[in-house]
C-alpha positions in Angstrom: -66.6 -25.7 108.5 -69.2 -28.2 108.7 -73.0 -27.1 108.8 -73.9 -27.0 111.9 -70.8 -25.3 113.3 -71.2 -22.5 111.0 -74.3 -22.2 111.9 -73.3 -22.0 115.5 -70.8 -19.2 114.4 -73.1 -17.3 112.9 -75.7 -17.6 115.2 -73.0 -16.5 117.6 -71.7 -13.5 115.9 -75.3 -11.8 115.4 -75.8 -12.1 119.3 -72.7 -11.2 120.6 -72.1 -7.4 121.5 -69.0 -4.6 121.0 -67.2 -7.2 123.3 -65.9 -9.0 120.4 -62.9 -6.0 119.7 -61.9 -5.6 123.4 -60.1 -8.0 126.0 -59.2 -11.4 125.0 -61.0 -11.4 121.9 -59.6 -8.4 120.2 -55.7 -10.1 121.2 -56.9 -13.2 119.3 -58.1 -11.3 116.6 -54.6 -9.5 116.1 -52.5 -12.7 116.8 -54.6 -14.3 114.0 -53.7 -12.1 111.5 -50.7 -11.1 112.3 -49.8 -14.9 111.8 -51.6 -15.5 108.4 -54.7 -17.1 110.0 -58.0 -17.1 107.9 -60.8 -15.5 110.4 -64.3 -16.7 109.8 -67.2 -15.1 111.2 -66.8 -14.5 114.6 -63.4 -14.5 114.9 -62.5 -18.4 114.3 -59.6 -19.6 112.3 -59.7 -22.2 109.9 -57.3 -24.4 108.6 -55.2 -23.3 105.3 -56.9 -24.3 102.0 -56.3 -27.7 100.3 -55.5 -25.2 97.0 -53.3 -22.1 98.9 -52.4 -20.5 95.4 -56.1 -20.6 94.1 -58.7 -18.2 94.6 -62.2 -18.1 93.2 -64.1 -14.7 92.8 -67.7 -14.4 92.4 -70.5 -11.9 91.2 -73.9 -11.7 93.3 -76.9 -11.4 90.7 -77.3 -14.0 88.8 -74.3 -15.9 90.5 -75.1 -16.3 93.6 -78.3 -15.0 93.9 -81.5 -14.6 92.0 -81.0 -11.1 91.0 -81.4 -8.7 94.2 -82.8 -11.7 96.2 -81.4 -13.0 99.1 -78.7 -16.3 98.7 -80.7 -19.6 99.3 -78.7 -22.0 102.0 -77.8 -24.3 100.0 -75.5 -21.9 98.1 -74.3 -20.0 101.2 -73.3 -23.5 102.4 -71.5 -24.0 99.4 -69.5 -21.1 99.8 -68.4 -21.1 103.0 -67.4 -25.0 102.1 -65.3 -23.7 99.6 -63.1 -22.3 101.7 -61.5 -25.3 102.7 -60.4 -25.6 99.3 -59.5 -22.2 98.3 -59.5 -18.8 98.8 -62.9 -17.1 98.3 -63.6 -13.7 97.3 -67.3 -11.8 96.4 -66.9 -9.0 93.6 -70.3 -7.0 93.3 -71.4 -4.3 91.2 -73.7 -3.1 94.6 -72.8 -1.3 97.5 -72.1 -3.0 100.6 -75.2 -2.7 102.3 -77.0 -4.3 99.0 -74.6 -7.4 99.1 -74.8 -8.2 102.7 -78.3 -8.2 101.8 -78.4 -11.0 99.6 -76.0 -12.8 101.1 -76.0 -12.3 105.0 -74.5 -9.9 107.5 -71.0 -8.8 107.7 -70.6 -11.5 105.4 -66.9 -9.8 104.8 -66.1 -12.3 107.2 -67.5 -15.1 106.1 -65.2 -14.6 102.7 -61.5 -13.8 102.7 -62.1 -11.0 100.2 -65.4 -8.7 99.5 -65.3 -6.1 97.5 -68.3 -4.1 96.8 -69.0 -1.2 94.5 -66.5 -3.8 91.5 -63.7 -3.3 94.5 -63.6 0.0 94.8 -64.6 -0.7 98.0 -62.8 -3.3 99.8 -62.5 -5.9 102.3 -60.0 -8.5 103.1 -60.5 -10.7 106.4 -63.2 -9.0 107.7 -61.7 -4.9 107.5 -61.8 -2.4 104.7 -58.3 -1.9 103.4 -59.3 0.5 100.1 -62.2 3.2 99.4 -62.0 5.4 96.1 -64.2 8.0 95.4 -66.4 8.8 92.0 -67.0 12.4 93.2 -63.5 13.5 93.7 -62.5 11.9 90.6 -65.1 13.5 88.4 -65.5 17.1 90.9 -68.6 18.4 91.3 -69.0 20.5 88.1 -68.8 18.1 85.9 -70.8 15.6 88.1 -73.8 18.4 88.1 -73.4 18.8 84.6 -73.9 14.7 84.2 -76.8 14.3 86.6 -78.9 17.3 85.1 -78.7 15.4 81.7 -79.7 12.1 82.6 -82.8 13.4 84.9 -83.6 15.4 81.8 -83.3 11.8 79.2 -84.9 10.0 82.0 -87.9 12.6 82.4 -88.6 12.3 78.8 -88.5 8.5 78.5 -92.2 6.6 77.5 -91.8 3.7 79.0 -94.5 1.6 80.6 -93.7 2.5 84.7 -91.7 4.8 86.2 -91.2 5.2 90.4 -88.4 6.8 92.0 -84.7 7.1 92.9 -83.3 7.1 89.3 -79.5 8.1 90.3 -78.0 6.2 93.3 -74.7 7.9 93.9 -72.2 5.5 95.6 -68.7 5.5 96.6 -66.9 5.0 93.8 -69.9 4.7 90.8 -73.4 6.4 89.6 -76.1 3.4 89.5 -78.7 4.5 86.5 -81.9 3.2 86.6 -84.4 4.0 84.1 -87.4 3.2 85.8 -86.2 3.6 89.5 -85.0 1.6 91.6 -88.3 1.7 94.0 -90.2 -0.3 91.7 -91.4 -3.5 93.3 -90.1 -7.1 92.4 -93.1 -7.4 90.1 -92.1 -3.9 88.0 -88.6 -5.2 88.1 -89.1 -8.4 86.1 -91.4 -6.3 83.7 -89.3 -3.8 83.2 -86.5 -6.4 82.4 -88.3 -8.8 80.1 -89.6 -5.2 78.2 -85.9 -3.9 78.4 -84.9 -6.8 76.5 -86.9 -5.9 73.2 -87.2 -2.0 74.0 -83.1 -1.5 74.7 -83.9 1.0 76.6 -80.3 0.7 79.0 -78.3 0.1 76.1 -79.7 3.2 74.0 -79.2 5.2 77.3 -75.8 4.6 77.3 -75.1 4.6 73.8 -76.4 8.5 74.5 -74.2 9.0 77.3 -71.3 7.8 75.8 -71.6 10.2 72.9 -72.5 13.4 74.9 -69.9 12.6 77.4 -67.2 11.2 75.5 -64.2 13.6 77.2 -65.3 12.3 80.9 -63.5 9.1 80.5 -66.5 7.0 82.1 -67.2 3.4 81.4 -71.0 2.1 81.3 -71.7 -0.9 82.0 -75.6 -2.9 82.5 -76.0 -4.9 85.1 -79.3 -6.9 87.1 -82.2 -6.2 85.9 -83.3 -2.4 85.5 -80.0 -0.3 85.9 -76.8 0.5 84.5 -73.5 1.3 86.7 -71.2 4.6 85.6 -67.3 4.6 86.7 -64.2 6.3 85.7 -62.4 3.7 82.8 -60.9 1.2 84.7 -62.7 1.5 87.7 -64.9 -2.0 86.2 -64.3 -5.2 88.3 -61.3 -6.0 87.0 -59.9 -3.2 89.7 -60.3 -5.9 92.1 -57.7 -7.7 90.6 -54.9 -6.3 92.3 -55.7 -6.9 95.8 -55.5 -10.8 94.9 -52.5 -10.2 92.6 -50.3 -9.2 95.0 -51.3 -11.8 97.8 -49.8 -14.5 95.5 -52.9 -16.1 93.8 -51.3 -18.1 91.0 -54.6 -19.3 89.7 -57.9 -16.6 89.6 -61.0 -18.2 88.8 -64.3 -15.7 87.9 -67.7 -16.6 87.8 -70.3 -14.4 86.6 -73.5 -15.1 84.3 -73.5 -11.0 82.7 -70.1 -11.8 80.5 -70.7 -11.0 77.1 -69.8 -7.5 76.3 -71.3 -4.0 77.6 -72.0 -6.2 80.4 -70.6 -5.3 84.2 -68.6 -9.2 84.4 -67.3 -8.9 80.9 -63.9 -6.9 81.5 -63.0 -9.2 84.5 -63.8 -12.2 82.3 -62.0 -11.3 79.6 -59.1 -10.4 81.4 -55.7 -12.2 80.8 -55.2 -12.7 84.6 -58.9 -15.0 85.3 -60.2 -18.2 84.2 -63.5 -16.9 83.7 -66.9 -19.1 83.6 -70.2 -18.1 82.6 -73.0 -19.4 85.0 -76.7 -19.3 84.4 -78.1 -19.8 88.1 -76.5 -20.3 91.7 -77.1 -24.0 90.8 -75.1 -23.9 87.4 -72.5 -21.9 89.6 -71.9 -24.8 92.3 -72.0 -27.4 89.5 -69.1 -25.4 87.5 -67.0 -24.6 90.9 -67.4 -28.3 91.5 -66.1 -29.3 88.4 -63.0 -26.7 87.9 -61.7 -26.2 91.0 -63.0 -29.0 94.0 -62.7 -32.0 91.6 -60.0 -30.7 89.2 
């Protein structure tokens, strides 16, 4: 789509109402994907991509986005671009809410895949087609038993702020933040650019690992001030499957937090991706550019 006709799409889908599921709408909604149509947002169809057997996934911090910052335009323009020459997918450690966030509402169907929470919760054109659940995996017990301790590590931590909401319980994953995920932009980068001498996160973990060694969780840092917790392979690499079996031939990840212990590495390292390491959303276009529009 060219600029100014997604703009008028979007414009379009944040004004129109309920209307959009009923009457003709809602048939050509159906007919489109019963016949293999890509839906963009607001229930247009685009052409097939010039690459039909490539797909390119990317993470939001650091990828995309400045970490928990909305996407500039330029970048969201690049993405939607994309599409005419592959399949696009978003894979975030967040929730849902947090991605469309940064990146725009219901952008599920700007994308042909989004899958939030490293895919445990997923979307493909525009619908949820998988949940999973990090409570009724772990059972409430042993979840207790988890959350006491790190409140407990957390309360006895000397480090140089603390605010609130240290635990964020999602779908399918704990999010761990040390000094609370309340803290303003400010305490963020603080807390980051101290975090990177002090190790706090990765002596956390090194803890919970240890003390919880029979719970068969995987820790993994990610942004700038928190840590995600997940049954072992529950990472982003569980994503993988809902592309698999569409037919991609050719899987290409982007992610800047790849080295290991952090929350891209497993799907970077995985056999089934070509996975690049990006620095910025401007390093991400230029290396998209160069491996998959002009290769």
């Amino acid at each position: 789509l060219g600029l100014r006709e997604g703009q008028r799409l979007h414009q379009r889908a944040l004004t129109r109402t309920s209307s959009k599921n009923t009457g003709e709408d809602k048939h050509e909604y159906e007919s489109n994907k019963k016949n293999n149509k890509r839906i963009t947002l607001g229930g247009a169809t685009m052409a097939q991509p010039l690459k039909p057997k490539t797909i390119a996934m990317f993470d939001v911090d650091g990828t995309l986005t400045v970490p928990r910052k909305t996407a500039n335009k330029e970048t969201l323009d690049f993405i939607r671009s994309l599409r005419k020459t592959c399949a696009v997918a978003i894979v975030g450690g967040s929730d849902y809410g947090k991605i469309c966030e940064q990146l725009g509402p219901d952008f599920e169907k700007e994308v042909d895949y989004l899958f939030s929470e490293n895919g445990l919760v997923a979307y493909k054109d525009g619908e949820m087609i998988a949940k999973q659940s990090f409570l009724k995996f772990l059972g409430e017990e042993k979840l207790q038993t988890f959350l006491n301790f790190v409140l407990k590590y957390i309360a006895d931590l000397e480090i140089p702020q603390k605010r609130g909401t240290f635990i964020e319980f999602r779908n399918g994953m704990l999010n761990v933040s040390p000094i609370g995920r309340n803290c303003s932009q400010e305490e963020r980068d603080n807390f980051e650019k101290f975090d990177e001498t002090a190790n706090v996160r990765k002596t956390m973990v090194e803890t919970l690992r240890k003390e919880f060694a029979d719970y068969g969780l995987t820790y993994s840092i990610g942004g700038q001030i928190s840590f995600d917790v997940f049954p072992n392979g529950w990472d982003k690499t569980y994503s993988l499957q809902f592309v698999e079996k569409d037919g991609f031939e050719e899987i290409h990840f982007f992610g800047d937090k790849t080295y290991k212990g952090g929350n891209d590495y497993e799907i970077f390292e995985s056999a089934k991706t070509i996975g690049h390491t990006v620095t910025s959303p401007e390093d991400t276009v230029k290396q998209v550019t160069e491996s998959i529009i002009n290769a």
